[in-house]
N, C-alpha and C positions, 0 to 999 in steps of 0.2 A: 370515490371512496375506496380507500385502501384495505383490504379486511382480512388479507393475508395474516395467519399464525406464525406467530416470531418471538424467539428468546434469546435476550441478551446473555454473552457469558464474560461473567467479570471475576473480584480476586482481589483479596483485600493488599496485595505486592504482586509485583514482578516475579518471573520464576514461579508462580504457583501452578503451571499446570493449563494457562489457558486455551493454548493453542492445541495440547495433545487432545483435551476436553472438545472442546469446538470442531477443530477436523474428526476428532474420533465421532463424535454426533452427526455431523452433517453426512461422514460413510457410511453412518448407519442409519440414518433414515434415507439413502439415495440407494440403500440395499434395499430396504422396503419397498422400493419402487417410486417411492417419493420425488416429485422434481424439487429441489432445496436449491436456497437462494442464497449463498452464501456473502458475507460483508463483514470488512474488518474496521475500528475503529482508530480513529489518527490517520497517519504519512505511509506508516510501514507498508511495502512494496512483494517481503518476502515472504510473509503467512498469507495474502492471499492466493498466490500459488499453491501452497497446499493445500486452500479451499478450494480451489478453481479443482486439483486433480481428483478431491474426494466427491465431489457434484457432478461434472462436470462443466459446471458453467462460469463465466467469468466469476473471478475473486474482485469484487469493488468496495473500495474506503468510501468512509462515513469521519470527514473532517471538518470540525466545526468553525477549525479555526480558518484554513484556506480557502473553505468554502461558505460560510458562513451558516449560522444555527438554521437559518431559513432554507436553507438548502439540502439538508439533513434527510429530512421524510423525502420531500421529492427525489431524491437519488437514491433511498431507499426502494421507493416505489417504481423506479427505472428499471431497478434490478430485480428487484422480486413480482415484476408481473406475469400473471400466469402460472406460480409457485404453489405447492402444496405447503411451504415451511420456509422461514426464514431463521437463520441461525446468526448470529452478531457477534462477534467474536474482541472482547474491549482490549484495552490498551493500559498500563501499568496496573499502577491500584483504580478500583472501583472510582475513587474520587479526586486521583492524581487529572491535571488537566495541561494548559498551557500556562508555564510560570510566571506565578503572580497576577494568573488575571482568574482566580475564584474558580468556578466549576467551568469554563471555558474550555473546549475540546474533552472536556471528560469523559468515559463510558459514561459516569450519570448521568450528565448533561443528556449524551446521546439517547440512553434510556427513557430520559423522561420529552425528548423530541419523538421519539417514536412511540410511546407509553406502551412499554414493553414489559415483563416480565424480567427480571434479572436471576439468573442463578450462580449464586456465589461459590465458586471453586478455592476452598480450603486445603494448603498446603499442612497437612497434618501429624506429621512425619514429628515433630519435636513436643506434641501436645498432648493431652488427655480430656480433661472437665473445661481447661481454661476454652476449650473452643466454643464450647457455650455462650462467653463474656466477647470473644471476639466475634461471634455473627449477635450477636445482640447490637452492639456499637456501631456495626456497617447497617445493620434495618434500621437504630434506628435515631441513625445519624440524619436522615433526611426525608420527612414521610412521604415526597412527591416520588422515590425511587421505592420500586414492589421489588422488595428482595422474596420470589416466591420459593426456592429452595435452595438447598444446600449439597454440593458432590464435592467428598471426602478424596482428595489425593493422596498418595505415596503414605497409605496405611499398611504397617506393618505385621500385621497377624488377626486370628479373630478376635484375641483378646482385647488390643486395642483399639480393633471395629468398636468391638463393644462395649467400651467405656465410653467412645464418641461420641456413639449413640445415646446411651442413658444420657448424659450431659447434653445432648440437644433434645433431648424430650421435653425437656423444660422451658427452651426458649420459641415453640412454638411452630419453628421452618421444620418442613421435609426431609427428611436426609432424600435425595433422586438417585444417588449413586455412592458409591465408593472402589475405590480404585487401587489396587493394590502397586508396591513399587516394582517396575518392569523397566528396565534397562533397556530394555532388547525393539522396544519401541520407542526411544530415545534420537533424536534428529541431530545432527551434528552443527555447531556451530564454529562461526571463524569471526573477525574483529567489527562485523557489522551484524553479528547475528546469525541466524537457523544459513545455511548454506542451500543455495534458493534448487526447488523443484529442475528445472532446466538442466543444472549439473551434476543433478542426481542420476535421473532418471530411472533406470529400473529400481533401485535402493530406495526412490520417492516413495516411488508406488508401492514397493514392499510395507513401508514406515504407514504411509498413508491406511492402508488393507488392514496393519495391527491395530493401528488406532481402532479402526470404528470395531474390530473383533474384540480390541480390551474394552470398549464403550459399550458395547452392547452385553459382553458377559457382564459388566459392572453397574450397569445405571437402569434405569426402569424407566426404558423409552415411552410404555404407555403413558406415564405419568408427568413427564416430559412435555407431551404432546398437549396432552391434555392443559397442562400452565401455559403453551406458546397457545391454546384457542383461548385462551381468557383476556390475551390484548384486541381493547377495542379496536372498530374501524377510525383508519385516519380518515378526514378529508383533505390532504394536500393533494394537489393533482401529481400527476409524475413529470418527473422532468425528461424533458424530450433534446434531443439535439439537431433537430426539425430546422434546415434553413434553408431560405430560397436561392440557389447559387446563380449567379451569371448563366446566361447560354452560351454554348461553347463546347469545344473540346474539356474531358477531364484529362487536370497534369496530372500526371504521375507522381506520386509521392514518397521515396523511399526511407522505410521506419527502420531502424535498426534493431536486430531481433539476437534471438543463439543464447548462449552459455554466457556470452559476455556482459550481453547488455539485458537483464532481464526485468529492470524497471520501468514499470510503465502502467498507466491507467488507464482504465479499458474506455472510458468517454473520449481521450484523444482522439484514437481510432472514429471513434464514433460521429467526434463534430468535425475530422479532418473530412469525412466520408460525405458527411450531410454537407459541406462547404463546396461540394464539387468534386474534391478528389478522389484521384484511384487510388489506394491505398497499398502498397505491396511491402512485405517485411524480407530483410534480407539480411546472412549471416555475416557479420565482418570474418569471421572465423574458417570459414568455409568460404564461400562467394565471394572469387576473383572478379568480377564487375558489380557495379550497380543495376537494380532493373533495366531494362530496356526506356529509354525515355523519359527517364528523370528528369523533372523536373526543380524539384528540391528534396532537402532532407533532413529528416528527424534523427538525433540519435541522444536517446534520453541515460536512465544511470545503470549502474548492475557494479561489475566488477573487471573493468580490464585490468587492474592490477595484478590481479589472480592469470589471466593469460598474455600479457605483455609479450612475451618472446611468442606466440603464436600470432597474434595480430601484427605483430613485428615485421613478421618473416610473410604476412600474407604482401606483399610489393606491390603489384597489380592492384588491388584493391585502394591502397591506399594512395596512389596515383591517381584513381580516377576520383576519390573523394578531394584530393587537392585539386585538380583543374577542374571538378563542380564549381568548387571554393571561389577558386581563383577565375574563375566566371561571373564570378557574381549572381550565381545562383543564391535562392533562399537557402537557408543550410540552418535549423535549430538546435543546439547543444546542452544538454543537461550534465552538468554531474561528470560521468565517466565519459560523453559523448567531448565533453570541453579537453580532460584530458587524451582522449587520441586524436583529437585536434593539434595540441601541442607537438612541439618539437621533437621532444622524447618524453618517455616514461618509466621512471627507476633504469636512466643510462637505455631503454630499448627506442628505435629510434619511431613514432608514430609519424603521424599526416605531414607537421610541418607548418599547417596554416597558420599558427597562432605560435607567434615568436614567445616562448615559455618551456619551461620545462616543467616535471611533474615529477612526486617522489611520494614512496608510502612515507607515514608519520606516525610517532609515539600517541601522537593527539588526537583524540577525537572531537571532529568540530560537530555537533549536534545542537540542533532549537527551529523552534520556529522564526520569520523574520518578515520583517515590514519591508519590502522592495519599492522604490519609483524608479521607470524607463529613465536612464539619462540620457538619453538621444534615439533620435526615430531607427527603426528595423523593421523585416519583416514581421518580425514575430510583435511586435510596440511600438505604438509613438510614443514619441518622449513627455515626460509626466504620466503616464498610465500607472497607476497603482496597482502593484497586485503584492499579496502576502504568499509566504512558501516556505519551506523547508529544508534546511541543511543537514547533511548526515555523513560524514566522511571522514576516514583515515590519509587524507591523502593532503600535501601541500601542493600548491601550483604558484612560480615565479618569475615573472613576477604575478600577481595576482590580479590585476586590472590591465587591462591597455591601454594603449592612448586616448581610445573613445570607451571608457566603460559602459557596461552592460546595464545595471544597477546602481542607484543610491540608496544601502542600507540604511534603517532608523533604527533597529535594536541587534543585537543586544548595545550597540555600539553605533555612532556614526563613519561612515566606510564606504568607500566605492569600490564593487566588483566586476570584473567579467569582462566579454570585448565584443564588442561592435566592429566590423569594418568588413568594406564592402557589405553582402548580405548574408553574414556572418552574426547570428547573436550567440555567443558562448559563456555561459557559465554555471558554478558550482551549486546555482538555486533550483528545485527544485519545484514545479508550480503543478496547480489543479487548474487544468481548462475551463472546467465544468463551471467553474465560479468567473470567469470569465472567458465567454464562447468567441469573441469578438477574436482574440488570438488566434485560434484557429482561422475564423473567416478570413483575418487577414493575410495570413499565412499564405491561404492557398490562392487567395488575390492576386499576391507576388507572384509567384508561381506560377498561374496562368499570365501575367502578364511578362512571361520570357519569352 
């Protein structure tokens, strides 16, 4: 039984306020003394770093679609055991999901796998009385979802506090908070979004520190608290990454880590570890070799775009990532891991391994996608299905290779990505956790260099 206290935080759009709300919360019950559990819902990679630095503990997604609804509470329960608080932090509108398949991947969805408490963060800045009409709609558009209060953003004076107010006295929710408009704890964004923790650094944890200071002067954490003890206990069990690995030596596994590469989910780690390996993270950016002993290597997504001429200019390093390559070592690539594989990137010359080039784009490719292996790899046998995530500004050409990685089914029929030697590289992005068997095999390869 699950019986952790936890509150969902959703938002009838985008841009209302969820993630200042959510990190400012979780810094301020972890100033309490609180241990908080922090969990983001959906793909996105870069607000759970700013969970992870207001907690301290891993920032992990809550995706329904990757991972499947049955997998929801148990990874919930992975992450929040031993927590005083869980904090849940949703993903567009309350009811927005994966398109066209109904409440699929939605905060609701989410909310009502975990039967949680949702409080709904109203962007208030252009309203008065009508916000009455608009959290009426979201309570009580679906009774399985407990919309148990209501925190007022980018409120402009008392006066308009207090028209808010009167006009929610009548529809029955709480007001928990209200939030006046503050600049000055405002995160910077660039063409994929909040500009991640990692490249901040001190300016993070500045931003981080204001949040839960403006959350705390504005929201009435007692009462807060008090709505996340009112969700029942679950019985899912938790999900474990528990596996019995061969006896043997552990290979070495090099993840790719730094400013560049800063996407990543915290269970990779976890079922690469349980599988046998030694796990070591290492900076393309800084760190002129690979670990000592590599065996094989991760390097998932972030932004080499943003540092090209630095990863460029590292030589050494990226020598020794091509004769890995070109060994036939295991080598997994995600995303930005696929482009400094490539030849070059926006003209900087990267790895080489993977006859292509790379270049930013006007375009954003964004959605979720139905994948099958199209040929065996470390990381797949051929036919293995797994679903996942695309998100990037960035072209790669050509886009498959001769032995692609993938045959997509949506949005479109398409093959991506490249296979050769033990080489899987490409722009999809996947949840282990929904299938573990990747990793085990993974480091199978690996041991068996």
């Amino acid at each position: 039984m699950v019986s952790t206290p936890r509150l969902v935080i959703a938002a009838p759009a985008s841009n209302s306020g969820k993630t200042t709300v959510a990190t400012g919360l979780m810094a301020a019950f972890a100033a309490r003394g609180l241990a908080v559990s922090p969990h983001k819902v959906g793909p996105d990679y870069i607000d759970p770093g700013y969970h992870s630095l207001a907690t301290g503990r891993p920032g992990r997604n809550l995706d329904a679609y990757m991972c499947g609804p049955e997998l929801v509470a148990p990874l919930f329960a992975h992450g929040a055991a031993g927590c005083d608080l869980a904090v849940v932090e949703g993903v567009m509108g309350l009811y927005d999901g994966a398109s066209g398949q109904g409440e699929l991947a939605s905060t609701a969805q989410v909310a009502k796998l975990l039967k949680a408490p949702v409080v709904l963060v109203v962007d208030a800045s252009s309203q008065s009385r009508s916000v009455a009409a608009l959290v009426h709609g979201f309570a009580s558009w679906d009774p399985e979802v407990r919309i148990g209060g209501v925190i007022l953003n980018k409120v402009a004076s008392d006066r308009h506090e207090a028209l808010l107010r009167d006009a929610l006295d009548e529809s029955g929710l709480p007001v928990l908070g209200v939030l006046r408009r503050a600049p000055q704890v405002a995160t910077p964004s660039r063409h994929l979004g909040l500009v991640p923790v990692a490249e901040r650094q001190s300016d993070a944890v500045d931003a981080v520190r204001a949040m839960g200071e403006r959350v705390r002067a504005g929201c009435d954490l007692d009462a807060l608290m008090a709505l996340a003890r009112t969700a029942p206990a679950l019985a899912d069990e938790a999900w474990e990454p528990a596996y019995a690995p061969a006896e043997g030596p552990r290979p070495v596994v090099a993840v790719a880590g730094g400013a560049a590469f800063t996407f990543a989910y915290a269970e990779h780690t976890e079922l690469l570890t349980a599988a046998g390996a030694e796990v070591v993270v290492f900076d393309p950016l800084r760190d002129e070799k690979l670990p000592a002993g590599t065996a094989g290597l991760v390097i998932g997504g972030g932004f080499p775009e943003m540092y090209a001429p630095e990863l460029s200019a590292n030589e050494p390093l990226r020598r020794a990532v091509t004769e890995l390559a070109l060994s036939g070592a295991p080598v997994a690539a995600e995303c930005a891991g696929l482009l400094y594989l490539a030849r070059e990137l926006d003209g900087k010359p990267m790895c080489g391994v993977l006859d292509a080039t790379a270049r930013m784009s006007e375009r954003l490719t964004l959605g979720y996608r139905q994948a099958v292996a199209v040929s065996d790899s470390p990381l797949a046998a051929a036919g293995t299905r797994l679903r996942g995530h695309e998100f990037h500004r960035t072209v790669l050409e050509p886009g498959a290779g001769p032995v692609p990685a993938w045959g997509m089914r949506q949005p479109e029929r398409r093959v991506e990505g490249y296979v050769q030697r033990g080489v899987h590289a490409s722009y999809l992005h996947t949840h282990w956790a929904a299938s573990p068997e990747v990793a085990r095999r993974f480091v199978e390869h690996c041991r068996a260099r």
